[in-house]
Biopython code that builds the backbone (N, CA, C, O; Angstrom):
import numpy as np
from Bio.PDB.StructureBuilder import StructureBuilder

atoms = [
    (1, "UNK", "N", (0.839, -1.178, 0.000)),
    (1, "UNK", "CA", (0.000, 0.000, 0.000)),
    (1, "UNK", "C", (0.883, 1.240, 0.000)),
    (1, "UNK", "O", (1.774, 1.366, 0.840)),
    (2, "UNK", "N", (0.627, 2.229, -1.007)),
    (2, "UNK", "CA", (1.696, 3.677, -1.148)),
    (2, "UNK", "C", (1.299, 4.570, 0.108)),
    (2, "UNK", "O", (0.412, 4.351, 0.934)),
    (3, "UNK", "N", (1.852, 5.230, 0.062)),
    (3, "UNK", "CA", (1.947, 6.069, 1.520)),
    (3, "UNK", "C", (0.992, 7.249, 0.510)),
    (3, "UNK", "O", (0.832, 7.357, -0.705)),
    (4, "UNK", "N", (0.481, 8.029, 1.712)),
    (4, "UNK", "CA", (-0.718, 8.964, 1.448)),
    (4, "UNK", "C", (0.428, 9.853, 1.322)),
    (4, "UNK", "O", (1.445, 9.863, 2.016)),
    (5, "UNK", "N", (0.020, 10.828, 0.031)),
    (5, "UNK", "CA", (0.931, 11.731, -0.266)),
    (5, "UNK", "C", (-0.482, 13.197, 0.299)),
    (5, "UNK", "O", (-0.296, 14.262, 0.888)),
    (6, "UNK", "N", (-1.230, 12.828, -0.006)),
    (6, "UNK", "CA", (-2.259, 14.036, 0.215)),
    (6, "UNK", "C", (-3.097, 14.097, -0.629)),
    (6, "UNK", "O", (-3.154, 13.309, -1.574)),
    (7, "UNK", "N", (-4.223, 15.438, -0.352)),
    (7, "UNK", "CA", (-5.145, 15.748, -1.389)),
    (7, "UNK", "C", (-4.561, 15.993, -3.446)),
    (7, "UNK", "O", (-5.026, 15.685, -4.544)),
    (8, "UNK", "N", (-2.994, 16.905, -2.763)),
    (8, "UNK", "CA", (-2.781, 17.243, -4.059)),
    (8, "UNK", "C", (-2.489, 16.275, -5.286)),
    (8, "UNK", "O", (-2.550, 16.504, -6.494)),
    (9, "UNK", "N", (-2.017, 14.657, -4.312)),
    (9, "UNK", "CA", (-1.724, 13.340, -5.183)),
    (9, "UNK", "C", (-2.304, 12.618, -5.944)),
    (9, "UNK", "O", (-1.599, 11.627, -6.132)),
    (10, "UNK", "N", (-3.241, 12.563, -6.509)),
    (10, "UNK", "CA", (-4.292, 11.730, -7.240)),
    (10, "UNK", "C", (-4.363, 10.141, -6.933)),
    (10, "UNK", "O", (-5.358, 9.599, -6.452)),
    (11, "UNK", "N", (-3.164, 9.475, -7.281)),
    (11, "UNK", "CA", (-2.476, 8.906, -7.501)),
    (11, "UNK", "C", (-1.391, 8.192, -6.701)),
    (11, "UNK", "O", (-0.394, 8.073, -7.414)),
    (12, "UNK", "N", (-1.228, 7.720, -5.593)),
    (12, "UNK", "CA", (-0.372, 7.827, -4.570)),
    (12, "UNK", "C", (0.719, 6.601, -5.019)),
    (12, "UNK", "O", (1.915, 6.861, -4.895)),
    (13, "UNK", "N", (0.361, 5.413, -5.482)),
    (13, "UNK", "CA", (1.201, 4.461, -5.985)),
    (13, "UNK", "C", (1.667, 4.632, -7.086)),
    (13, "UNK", "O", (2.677, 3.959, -7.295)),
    (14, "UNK", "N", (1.180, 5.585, -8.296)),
    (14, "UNK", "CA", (1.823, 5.503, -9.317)),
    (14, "UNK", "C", (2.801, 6.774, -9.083)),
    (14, "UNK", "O", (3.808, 6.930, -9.774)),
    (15, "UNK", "N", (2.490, 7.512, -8.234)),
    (15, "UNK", "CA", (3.307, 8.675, -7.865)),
    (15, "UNK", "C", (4.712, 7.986, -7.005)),
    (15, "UNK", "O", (5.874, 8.315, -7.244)),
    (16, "UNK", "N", (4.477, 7.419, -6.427)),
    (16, "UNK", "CA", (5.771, 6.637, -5.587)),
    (16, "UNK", "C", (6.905, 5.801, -6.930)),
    (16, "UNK", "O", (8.128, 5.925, -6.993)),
    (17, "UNK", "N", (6.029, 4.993, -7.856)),
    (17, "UNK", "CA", (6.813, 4.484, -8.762)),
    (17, "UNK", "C", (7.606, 5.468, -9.497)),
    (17, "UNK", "O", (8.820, 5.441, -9.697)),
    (18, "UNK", "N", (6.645, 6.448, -9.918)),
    (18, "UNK", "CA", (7.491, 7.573, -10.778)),
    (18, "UNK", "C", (9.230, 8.018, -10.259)),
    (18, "UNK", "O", (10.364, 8.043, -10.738)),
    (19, "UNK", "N", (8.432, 8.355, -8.830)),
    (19, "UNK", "CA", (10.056, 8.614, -7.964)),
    (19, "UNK", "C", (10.669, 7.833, -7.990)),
    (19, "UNK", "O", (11.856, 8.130, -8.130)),
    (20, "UNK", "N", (10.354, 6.441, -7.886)),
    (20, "UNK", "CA", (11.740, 5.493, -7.709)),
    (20, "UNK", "C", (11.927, 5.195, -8.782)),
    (20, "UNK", "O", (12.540, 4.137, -8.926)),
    (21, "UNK", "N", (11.496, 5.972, -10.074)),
    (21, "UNK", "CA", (11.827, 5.527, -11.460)),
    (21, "UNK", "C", (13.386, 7.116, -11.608)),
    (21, "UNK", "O", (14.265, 7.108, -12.470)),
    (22, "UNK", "N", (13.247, 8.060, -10.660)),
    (22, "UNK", "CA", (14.279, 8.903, -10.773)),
    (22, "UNK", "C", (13.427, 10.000, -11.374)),
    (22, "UNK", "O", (14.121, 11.016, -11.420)),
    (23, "UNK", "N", (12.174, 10.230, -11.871)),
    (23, "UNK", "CA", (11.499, 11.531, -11.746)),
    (23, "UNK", "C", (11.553, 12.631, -10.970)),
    (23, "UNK", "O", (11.733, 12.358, -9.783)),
    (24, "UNK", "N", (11.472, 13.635, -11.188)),
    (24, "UNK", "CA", (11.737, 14.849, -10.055)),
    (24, "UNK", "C", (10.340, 14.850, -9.705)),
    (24, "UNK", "O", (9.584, 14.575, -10.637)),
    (25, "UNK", "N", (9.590, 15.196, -8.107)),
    (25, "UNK", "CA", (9.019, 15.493, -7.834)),
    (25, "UNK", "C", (7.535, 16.319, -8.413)),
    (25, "UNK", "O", (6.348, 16.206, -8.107)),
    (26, "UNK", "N", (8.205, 17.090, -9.288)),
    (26, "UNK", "CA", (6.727, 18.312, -10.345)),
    (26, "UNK", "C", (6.055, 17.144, -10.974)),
    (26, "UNK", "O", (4.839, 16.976, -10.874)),
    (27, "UNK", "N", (6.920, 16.255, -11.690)),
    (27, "UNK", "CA", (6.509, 15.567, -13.045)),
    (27, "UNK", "C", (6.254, 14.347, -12.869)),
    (27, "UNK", "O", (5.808, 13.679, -13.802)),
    (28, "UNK", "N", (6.507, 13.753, -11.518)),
    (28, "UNK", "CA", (4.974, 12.321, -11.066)),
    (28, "UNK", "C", (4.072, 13.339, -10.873)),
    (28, "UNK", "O", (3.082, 13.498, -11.587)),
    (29, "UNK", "N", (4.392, 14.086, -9.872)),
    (29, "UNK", "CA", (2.855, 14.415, -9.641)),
    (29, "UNK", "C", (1.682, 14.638, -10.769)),
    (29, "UNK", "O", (0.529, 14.217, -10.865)),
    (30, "UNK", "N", (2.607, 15.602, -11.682)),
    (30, "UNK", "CA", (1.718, 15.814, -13.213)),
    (30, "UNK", "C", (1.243, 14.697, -14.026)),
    (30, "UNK", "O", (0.181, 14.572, -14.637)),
    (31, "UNK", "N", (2.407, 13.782, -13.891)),
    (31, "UNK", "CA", (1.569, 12.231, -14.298)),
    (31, "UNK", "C", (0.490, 11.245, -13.799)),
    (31, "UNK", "O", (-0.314, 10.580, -14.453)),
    (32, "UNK", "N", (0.718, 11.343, -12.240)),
    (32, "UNK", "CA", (-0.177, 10.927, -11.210)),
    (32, "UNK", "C", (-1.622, 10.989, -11.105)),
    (32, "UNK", "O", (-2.502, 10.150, -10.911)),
    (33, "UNK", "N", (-1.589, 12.476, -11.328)),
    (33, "UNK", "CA", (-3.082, 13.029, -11.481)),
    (33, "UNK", "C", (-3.546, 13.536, -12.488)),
    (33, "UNK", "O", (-4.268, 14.531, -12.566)),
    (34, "UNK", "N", (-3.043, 12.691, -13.529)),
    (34, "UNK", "CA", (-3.863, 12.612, -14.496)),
    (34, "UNK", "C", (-4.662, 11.738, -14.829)),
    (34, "UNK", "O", (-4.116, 10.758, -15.336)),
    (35, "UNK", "N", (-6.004, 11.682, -14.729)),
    (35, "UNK", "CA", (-6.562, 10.548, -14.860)),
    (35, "UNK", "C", (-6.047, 9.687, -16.186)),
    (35, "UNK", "O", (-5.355, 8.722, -15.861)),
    (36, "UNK", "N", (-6.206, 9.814, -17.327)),
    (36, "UNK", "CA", (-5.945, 9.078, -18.379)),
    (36, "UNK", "C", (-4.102, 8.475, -18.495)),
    (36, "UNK", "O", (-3.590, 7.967, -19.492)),
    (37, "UNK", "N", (-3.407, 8.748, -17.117)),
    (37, "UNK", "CA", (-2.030, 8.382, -17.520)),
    (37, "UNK", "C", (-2.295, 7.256, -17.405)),
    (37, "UNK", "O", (-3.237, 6.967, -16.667)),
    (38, "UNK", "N", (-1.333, 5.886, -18.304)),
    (38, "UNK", "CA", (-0.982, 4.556, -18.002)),
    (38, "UNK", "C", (-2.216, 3.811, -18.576)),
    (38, "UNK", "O", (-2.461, 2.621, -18.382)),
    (39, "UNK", "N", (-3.043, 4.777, -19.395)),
    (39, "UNK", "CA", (-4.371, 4.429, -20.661)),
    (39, "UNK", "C", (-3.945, 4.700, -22.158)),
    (39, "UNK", "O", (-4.443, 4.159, -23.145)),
    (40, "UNK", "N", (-2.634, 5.912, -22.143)),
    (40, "UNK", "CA", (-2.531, 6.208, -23.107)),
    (40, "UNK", "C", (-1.561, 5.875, -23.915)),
    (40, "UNK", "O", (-1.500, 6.473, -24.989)),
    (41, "UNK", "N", (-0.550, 4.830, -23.598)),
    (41, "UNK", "CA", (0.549, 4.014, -24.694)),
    (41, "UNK", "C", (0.046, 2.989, -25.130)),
    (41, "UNK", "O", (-0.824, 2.252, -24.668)),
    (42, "UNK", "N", (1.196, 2.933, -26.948)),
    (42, "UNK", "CA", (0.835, 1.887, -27.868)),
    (42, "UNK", "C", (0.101, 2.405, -28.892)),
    (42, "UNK", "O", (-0.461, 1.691, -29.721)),
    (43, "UNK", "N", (0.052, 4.017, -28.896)),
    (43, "UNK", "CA", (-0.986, 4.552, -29.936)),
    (43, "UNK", "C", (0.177, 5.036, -31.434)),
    (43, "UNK", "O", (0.092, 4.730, -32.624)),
    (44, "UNK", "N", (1.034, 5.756, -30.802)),
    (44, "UNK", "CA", (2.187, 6.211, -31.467)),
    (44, "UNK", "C", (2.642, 5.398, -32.551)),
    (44, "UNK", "O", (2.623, 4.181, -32.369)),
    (45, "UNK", "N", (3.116, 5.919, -33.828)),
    (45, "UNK", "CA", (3.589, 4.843, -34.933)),
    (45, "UNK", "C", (4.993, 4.902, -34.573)),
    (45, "UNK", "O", (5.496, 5.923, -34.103)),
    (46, "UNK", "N", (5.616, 3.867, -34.777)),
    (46, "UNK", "CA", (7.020, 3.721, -34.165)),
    (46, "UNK", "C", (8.053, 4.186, -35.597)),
    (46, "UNK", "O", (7.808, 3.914, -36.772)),
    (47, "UNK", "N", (9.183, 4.918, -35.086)),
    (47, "UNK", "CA", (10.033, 5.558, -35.070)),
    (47, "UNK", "C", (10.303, 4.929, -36.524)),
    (47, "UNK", "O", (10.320, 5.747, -37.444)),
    (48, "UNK", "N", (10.467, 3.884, -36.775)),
    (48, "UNK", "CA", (11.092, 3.149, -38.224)),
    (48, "UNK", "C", (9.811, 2.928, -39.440)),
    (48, "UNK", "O", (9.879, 2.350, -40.524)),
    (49, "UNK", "N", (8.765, 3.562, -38.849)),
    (49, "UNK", "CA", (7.753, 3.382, -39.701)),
    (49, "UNK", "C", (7.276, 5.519, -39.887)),
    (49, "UNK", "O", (6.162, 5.948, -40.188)),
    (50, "UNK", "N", (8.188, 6.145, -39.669)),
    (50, "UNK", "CA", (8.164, 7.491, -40.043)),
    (50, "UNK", "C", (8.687, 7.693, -40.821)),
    (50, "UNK", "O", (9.593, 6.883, -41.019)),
    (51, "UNK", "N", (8.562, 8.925, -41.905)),
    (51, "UNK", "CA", (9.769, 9.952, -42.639)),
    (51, "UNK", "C", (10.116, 10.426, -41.925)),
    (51, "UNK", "O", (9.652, 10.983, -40.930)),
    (52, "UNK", "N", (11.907, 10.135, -42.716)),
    (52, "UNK", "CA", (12.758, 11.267, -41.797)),
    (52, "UNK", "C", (12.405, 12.901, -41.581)),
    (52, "UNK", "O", (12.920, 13.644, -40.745)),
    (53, "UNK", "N", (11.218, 13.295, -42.733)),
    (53, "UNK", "CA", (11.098, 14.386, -42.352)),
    (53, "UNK", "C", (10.357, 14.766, -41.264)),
    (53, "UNK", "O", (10.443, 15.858, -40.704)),
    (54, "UNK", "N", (9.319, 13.477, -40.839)),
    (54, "UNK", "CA", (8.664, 13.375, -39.562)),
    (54, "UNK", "C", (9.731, 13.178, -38.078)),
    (54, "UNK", "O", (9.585, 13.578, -36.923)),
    (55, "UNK", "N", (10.577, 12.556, -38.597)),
    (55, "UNK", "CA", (11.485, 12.555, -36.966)),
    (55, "UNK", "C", (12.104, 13.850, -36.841)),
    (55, "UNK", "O", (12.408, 14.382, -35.773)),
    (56, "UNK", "N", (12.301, 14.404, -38.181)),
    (56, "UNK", "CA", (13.484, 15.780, -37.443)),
    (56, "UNK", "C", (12.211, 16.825, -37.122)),
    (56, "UNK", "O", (12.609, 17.930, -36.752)),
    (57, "UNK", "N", (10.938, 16.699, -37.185)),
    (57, "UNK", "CA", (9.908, 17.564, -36.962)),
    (57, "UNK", "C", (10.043, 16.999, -35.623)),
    (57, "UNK", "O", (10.115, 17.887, -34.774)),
    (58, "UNK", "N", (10.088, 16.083, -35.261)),
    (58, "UNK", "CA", (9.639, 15.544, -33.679)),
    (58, "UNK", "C", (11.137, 16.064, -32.439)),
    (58, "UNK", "O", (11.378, 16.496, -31.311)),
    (59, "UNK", "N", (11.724, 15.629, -33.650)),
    (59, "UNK", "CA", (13.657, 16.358, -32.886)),
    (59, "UNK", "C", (13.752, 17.520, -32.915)),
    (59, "UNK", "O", (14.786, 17.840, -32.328)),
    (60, "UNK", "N", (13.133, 18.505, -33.352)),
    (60, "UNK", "CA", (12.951, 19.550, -33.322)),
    (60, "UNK", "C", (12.120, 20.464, -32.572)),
    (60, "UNK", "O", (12.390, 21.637, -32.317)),
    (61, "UNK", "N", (10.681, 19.571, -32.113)),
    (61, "UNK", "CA", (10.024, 20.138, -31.001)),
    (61, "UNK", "C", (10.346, 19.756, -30.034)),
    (61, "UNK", "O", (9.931, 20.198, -28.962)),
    (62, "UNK", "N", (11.457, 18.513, -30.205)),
    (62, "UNK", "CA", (11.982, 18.386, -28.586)),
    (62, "UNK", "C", (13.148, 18.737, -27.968)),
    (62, "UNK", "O", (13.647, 18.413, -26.890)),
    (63, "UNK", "N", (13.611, 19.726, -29.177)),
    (63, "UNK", "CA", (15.087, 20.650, -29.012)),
    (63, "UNK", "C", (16.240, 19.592, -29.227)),
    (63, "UNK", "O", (17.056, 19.635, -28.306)),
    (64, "UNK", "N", (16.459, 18.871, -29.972)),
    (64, "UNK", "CA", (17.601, 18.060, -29.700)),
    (64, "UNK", "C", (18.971, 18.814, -31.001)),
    (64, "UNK", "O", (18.520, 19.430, -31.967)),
    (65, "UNK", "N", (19.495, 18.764, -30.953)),
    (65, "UNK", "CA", (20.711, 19.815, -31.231)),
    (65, "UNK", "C", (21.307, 19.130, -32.151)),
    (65, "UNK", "O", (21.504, 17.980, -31.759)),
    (66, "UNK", "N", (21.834, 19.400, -33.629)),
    (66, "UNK", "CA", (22.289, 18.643, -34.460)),
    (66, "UNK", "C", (21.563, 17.841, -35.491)),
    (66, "UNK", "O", (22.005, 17.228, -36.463)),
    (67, "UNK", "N", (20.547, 17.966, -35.121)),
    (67, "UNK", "CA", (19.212, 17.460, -36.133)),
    (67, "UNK", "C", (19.085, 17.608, -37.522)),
    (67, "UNK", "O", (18.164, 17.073, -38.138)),
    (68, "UNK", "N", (19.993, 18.335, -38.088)),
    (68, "UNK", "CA", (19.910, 18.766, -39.224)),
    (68, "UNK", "C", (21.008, 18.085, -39.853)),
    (68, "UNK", "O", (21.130, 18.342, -41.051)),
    (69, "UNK", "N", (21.692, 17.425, -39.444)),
    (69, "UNK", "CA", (22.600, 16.702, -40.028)),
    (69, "UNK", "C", (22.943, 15.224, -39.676)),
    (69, "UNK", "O", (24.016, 14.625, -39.621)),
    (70, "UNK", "N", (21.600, 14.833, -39.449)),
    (70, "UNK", "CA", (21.298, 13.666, -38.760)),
    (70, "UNK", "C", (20.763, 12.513, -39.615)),
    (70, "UNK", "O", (19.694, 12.803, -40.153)),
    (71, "UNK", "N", (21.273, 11.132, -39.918)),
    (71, "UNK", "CA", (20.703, 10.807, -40.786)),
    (71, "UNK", "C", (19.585, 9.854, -39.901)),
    (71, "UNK", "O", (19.847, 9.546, -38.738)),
    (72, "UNK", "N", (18.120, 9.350, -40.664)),
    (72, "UNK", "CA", (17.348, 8.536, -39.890)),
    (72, "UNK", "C", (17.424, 8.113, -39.233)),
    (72, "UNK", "O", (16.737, 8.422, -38.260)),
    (73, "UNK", "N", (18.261, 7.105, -39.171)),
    (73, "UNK", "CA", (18.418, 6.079, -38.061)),
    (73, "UNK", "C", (19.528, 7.237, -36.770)),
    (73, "UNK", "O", (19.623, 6.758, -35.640)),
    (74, "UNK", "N", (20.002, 8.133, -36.932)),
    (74, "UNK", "CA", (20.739, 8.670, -36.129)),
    (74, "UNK", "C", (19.470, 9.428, -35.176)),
    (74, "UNK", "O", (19.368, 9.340, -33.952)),
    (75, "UNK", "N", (18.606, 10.142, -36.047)),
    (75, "UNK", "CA", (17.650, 11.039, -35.608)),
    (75, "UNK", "C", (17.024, 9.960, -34.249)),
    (75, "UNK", "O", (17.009, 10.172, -33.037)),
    (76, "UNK", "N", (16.519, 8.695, -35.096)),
    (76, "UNK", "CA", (15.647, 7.599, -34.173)),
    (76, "UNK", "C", (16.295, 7.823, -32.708)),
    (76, "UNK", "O", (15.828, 8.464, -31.767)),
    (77, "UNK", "N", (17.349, 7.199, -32.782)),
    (77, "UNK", "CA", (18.615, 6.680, -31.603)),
    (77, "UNK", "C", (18.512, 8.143, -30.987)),
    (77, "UNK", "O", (18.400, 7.916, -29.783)),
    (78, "UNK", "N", (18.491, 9.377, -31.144)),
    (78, "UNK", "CA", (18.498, 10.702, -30.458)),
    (78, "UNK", "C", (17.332, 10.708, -30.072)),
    (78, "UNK", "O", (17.155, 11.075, -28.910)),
    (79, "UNK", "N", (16.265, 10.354, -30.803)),
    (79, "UNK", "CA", (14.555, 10.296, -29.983)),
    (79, "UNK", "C", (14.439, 9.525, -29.032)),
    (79, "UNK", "O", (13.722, 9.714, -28.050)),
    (80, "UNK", "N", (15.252, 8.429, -29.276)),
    (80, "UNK", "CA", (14.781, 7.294, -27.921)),
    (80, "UNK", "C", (15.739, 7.551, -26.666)),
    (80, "UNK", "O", (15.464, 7.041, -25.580)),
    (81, "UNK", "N", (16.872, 8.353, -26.840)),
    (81, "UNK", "CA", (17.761, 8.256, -25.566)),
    (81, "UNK", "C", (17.409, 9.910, -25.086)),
    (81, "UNK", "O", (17.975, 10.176, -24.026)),
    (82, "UNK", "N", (16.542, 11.134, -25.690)),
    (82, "UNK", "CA", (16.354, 11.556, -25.195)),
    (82, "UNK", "C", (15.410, 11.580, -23.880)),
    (82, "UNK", "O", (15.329, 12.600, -23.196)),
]
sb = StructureBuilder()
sb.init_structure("model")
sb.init_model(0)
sb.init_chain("A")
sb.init_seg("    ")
for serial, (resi, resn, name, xyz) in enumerate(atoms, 1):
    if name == "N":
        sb.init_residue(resn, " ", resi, " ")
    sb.init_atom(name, np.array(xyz, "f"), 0.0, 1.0, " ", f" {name:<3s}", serial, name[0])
structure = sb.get_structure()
C-alpha cells in the first residue's frame, strides 16, 4: 500500500513508482493526477515506420541539437535516448 501523499496526489502508488523511477518530484505528480495516464501508450507509430522528415519535426520540437545533419536512423537513436 503507497503512503498517502495528500489531497494534491491523485495517484499515490503511481506517484511513488514515478520517484523510484528517478522523476523529479513536479513531473509524477503531473503524471499521477492525471486521470488518463498509463491508458494512453501503444498509440504512437514507431520511429522506423516514419519519414525522416517526420522525426526531425519531432527532434525539433523536442530541441535536440544537431538534427539537421542527422541521418534517420541517427535522428531515431536521439529520440529514444532523449
Amino acid at each position: 500500500m503507497a503512503k498517502d501523499h495528500g489531497p494534491s496526489i491523485k495517484n499515490d502508488e503511481q506517484y511513488e513508482e514515478l520517484l523510484n523511477q528517478g522523476m523529479s518530484k513536479e513531473k509524477a505528480a503531473r503524471i499521477a493526477n492525471d486521470p488518463d495516464s498509463g491508458k494512453k501508450g501503444g498509440k504512437a507509430e514507431k520511429y522506423e515506420e516514419r519519414t525522416k522528415e517526420e522525426l526531425y519535426e519531432k527532434a525539433k520540437e523536442i530541441g535536440i541539437e544537431g538534427r539537421s545533419e542527422m541521418t534517420k536512423e541517427e535522428l531515431i537513436e536521439a529520440l529514444r535516448n532523449h
